[in-house]
C-alpha positions in Angstrom: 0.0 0.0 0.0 1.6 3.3 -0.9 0.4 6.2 1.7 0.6 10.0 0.8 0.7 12.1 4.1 -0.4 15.8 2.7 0.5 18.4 4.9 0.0 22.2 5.2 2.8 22.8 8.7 6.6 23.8 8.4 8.6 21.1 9.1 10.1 23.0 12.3 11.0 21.2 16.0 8.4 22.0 18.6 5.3 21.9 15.8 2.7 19.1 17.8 1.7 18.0 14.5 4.9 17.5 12.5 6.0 15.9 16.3 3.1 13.3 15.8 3.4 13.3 12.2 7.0 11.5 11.3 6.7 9.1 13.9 3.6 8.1 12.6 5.2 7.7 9.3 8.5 6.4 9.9 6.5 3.0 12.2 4.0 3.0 9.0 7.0 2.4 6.9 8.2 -0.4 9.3 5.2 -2.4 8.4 6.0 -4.6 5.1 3.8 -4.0 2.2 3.4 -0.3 3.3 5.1 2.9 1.7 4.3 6.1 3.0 5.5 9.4 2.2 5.1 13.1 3.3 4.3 15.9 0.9 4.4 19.3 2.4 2.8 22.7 0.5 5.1 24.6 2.4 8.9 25.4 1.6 12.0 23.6 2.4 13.8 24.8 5.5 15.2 21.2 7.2 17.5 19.5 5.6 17.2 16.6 8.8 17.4 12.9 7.0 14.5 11.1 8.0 13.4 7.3 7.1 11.1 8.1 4.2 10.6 10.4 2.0 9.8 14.0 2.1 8.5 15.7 -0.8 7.9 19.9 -1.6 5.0 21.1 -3.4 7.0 24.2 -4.5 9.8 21.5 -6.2 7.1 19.5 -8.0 6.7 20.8 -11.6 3.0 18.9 -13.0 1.3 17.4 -9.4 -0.6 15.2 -12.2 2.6 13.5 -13.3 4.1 13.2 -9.8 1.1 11.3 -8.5 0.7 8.7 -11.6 4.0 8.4 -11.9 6.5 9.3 -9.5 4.4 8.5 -6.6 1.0 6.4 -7.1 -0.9 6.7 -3.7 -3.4 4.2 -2.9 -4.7 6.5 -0.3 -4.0 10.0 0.8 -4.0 11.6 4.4 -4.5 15.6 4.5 -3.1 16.8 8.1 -5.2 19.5 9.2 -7.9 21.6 7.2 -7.6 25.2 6.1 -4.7 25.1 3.6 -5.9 26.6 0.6 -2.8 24.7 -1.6 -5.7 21.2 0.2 -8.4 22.4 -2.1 -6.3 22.5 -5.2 -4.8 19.3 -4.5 -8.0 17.6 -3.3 -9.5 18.6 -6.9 -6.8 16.9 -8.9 -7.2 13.7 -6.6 -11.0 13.5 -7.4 -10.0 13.6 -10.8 -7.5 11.0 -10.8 -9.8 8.6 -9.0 -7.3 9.2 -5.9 -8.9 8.5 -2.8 -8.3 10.7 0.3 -9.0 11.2 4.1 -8.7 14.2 5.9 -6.9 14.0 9.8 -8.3 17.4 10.7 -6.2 17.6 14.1 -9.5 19.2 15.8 -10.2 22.0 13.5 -13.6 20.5 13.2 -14.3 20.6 16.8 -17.1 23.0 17.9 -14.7 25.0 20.5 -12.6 25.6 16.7 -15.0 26.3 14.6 -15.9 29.0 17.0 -12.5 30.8 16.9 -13.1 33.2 14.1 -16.1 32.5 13.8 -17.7 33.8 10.4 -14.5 33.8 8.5 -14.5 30.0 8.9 -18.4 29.6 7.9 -17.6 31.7 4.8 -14.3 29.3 4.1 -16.6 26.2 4.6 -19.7 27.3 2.3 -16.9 28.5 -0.3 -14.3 26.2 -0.4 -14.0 23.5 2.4 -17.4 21.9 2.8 -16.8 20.2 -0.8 -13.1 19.3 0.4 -14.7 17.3 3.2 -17.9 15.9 1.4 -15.6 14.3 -1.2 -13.1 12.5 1.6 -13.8 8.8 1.9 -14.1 9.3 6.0 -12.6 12.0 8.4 -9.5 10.4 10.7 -10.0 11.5 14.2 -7.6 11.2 17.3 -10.2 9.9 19.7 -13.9 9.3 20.5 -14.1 12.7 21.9 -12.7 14.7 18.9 -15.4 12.9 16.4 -18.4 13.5 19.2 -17.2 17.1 19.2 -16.9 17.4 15.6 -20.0 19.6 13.4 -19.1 16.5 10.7 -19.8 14.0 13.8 -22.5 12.1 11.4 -19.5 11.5 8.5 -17.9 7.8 8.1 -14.9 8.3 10.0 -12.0 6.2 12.1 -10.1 6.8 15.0 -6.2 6.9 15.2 -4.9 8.0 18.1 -1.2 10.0 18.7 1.4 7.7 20.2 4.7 7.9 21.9 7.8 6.6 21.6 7.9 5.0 25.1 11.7 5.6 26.5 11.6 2.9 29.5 11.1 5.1 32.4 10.2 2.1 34.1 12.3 2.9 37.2 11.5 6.3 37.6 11.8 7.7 41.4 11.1 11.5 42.3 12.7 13.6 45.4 9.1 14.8 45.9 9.7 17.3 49.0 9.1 20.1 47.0 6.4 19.5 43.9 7.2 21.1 40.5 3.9 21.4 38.3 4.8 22.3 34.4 2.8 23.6 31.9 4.7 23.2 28.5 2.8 23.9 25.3 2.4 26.6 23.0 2.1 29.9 24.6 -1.6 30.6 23.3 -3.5 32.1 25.7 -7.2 31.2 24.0 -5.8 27.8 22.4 -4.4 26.6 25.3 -6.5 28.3 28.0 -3.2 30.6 29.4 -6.3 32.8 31.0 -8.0 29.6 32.4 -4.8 29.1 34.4 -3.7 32.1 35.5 -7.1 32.7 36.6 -6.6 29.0 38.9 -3.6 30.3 39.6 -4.8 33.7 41.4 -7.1 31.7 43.5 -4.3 29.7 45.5 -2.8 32.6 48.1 1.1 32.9 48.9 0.9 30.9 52.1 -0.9 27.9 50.2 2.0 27.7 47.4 4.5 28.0 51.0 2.5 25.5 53.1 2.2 23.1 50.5 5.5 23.0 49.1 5.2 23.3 45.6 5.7 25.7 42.0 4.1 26.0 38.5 6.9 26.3 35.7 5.5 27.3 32.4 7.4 27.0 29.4 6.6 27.4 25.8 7.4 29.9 22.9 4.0 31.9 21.2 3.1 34.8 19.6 4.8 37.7 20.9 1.3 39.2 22.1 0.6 36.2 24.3 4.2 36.3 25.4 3.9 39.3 26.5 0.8 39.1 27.7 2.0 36.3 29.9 4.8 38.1 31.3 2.7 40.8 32.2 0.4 38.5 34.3 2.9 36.7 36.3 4.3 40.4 36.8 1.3 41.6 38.1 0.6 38.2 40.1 3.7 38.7 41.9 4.1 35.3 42.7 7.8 33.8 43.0 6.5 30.1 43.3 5.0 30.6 39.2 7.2 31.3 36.4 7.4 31.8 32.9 11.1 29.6 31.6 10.4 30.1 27.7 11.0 27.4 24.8 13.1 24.2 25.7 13.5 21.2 23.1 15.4 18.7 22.7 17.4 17.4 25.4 16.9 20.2 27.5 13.2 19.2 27.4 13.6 15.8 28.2 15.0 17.0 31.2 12.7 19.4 32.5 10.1 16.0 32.2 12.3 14.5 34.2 12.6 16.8 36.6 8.8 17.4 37.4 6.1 15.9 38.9 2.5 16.8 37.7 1.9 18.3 34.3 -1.1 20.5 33.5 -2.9 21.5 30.5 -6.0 23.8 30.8 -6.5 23.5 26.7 -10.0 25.1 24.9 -9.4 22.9 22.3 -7.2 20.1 21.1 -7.3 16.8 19.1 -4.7 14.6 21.3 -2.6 16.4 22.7 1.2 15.0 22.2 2.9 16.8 25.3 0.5 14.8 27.6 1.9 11.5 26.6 5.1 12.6 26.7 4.6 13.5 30.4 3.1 10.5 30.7 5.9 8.9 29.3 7.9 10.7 31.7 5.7 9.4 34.6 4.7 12.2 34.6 0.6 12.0 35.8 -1.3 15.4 34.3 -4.1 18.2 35.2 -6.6 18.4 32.6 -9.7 20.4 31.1 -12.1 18.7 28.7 -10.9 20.7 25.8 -7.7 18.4 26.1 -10.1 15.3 24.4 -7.7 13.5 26.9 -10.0 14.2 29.5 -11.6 10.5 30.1 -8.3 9.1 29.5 -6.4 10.6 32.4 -9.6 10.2 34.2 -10.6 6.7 33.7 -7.1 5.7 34.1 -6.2 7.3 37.5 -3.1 8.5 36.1 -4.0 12.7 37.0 -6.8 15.0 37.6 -9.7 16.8 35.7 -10.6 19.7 36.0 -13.8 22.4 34.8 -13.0 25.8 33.5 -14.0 27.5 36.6 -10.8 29.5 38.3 -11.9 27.7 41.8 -12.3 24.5 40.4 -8.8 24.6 38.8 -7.1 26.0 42.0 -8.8 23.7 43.9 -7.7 20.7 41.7 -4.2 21.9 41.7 -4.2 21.6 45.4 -5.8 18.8 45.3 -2.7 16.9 43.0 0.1 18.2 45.1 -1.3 16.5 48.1 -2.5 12.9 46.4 0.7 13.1 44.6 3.1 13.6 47.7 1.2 11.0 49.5 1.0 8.4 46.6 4.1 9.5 43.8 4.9 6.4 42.4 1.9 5.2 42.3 1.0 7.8 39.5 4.9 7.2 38.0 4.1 3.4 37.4 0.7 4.2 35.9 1.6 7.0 33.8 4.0 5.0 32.2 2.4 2.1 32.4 -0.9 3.6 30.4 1.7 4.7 27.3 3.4 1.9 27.2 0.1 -0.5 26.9 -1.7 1.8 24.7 -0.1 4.5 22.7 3.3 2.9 21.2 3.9 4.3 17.8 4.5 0.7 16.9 0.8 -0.5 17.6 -1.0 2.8 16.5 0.6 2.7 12.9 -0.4 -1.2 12.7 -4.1 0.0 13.9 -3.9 2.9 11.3 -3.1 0.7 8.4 -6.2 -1.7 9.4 -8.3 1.4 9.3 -7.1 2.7 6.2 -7.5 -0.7 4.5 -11.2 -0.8 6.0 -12.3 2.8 4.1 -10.7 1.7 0.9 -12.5 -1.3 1.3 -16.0 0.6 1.9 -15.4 2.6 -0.9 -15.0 -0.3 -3.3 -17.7 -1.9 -2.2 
């Protein structure tokens, strides 16, 4: 089966996407009978070697002749939704008899569609609405993505994010003093920044002193929410919270390693890939329902859930640093546990390919 992976992101480090997309591809690849490839419709700016191949819109000369001849797909995955180089694309597929599914990474979630609002009802009655009609199912991350979705009534699948698990099975924390992170993007309505500040006013001085324990944020963002950030914590005055910027690479493996509870107090996601990498990490995490991860870390006892409400967030915060002093490795083993059972790389490409086969077969029939 030959697999073409379409997508509209710069092939940067730190991207969630692109950091669940070439994993995704490279275990796909693993599996004999399978090729997949990655075309992107944006530049080239990483020269990184990778174990398949990596194809630029911009370097293509005739589309037509690359996909009959170059590079036949049986199927074809489009990573998120509002690229306009998708609907040009999509067009030529439809008339090559190319079949395609569209992975929309939750930008068909209500909580999305709502971000602005009328510009994206215009997009979907001009251009996108047909782009979706004409895809042989949508590929969601999880049950609550698709029940979220305003295409929830379309043929779709579900396949999850995974992680490459990193055997953290011995992990042991010093846990006298409790370091929270919150390491995404620094968004504030994306990734509910205001929801947690707003927690985070809640819990007094003495609480963050009694207690024993700190909230780290790190990330890199727009410089509006950046600065809007810094401005908060400023005005919070609050030496136990602070703002460390971007970290990747090892320097973010380590700053896993050295917490304890992760939180994310997310509007919106599909499946978030920093919380299983904390959970990776052992790492057991604070979520919102806007997360879609909220019945996982729920239903699993490996963290907390929390509403949108500033006392219900300071209040679970609290809540975590306790259970987790009392009970740390109990929320280690499980963390890791969970990822390790569930969200390999190796088993979630296996489980796409099944799912893929399964449309294609629909379609046929």
């Amino acid at each position: 089966m030959n697999i073409l992976h379409i997508s509209g992101r710069e092939l940067i480090e730190g991207n969630g996407i692109i950091s669940a997309l070439v994993p995704l591809i490279t275990y796909q690849n693993r599996i004999d009978g399978i090729n997949a490839s990655l075309l992107f419709t944006t530049k080239n700016i990483n020269q990184k070697n990778y174990e398949f191949d990596i194809f630029f819109l911009n370097k293509i000369n005739d589309i037509k002749s690359f996909l009959l001849n170059d590079f036949r797909p049986d199927i074809v995955v489009f990573h998120e939704l509002y690229y306009l180089e998708f609907i040009n694309l999509y067009k030529i597929l439809v008339r090559l008899g190319i079949p395609y599914i569209i992975k929309p990474h939750c930008s068909l979630i209500k909580a999305a569609q709502n971000k602005s609002k009328i510009k994206k009802r215009i997009a979907n009655f001009a251009l996108f609405n047909n782009f979706i009609d004409n895809a042989l199912a949508i590929s969601y991350l999880n049950e609550e993505e698709q029940e979220n979705s305003i295409y929830s009534n379309k043929r779709y699948i579900i396949v999850n994010n995974g992680i490459e698990y990193n055997g953290y099975k011995n992990v042991s924390k010093n846990v006298e003093r409790v370091r929270i992170i919150f390491l995404s993007r620094i968004d504030y309505y994306h990734k509910g920044i205001d929801f947690l500040m707003n927690g985070i006013r809640m819990i007094t001085l003495k609480e963050f002193s009694d207690l024993c324990f700190e909230i780290m944020i790190y990330g890199t963002g727009k410089e509006r929410d950046v600065e809007k950030l810094n401005n908060d914590l400023k005005g919070l005055g609050n030496k136990h919270v602070k703002f460390m910027g971007p970290v990747f690479g090892d320097l973010k493996k380590q700053t896993f390693m050295d917490a304890h509870i992760m939180i994310l107090t997310s509007r919106l996601e599909g499946m978030p890939m920093v919380i299983l990498e904390a959970l990776s990490y052992g790492l057991p995490c604070i979520v919102t329902k806007g997360t879609n991860m909220y019945n996982v870390i729920r239903n699993n006892n490996v963290g907390w859930v929390t509403d949108y409400e500033a006392e219900d967030i300071a209040k679970t915060i609290k809540q975590a640093v306790n259970e987790y002093r009392v009970n740390a490795q109990h929320y280690i083993n499980s963390a890791i546990s969970l990822v390790k059972e569930k969200y390999s790389w190796e088993d979630i490409a296996k489980h796409s390919i099944i799912k893929y086969r399964e449309v294609l077969n629909m379609n046929d029939n």
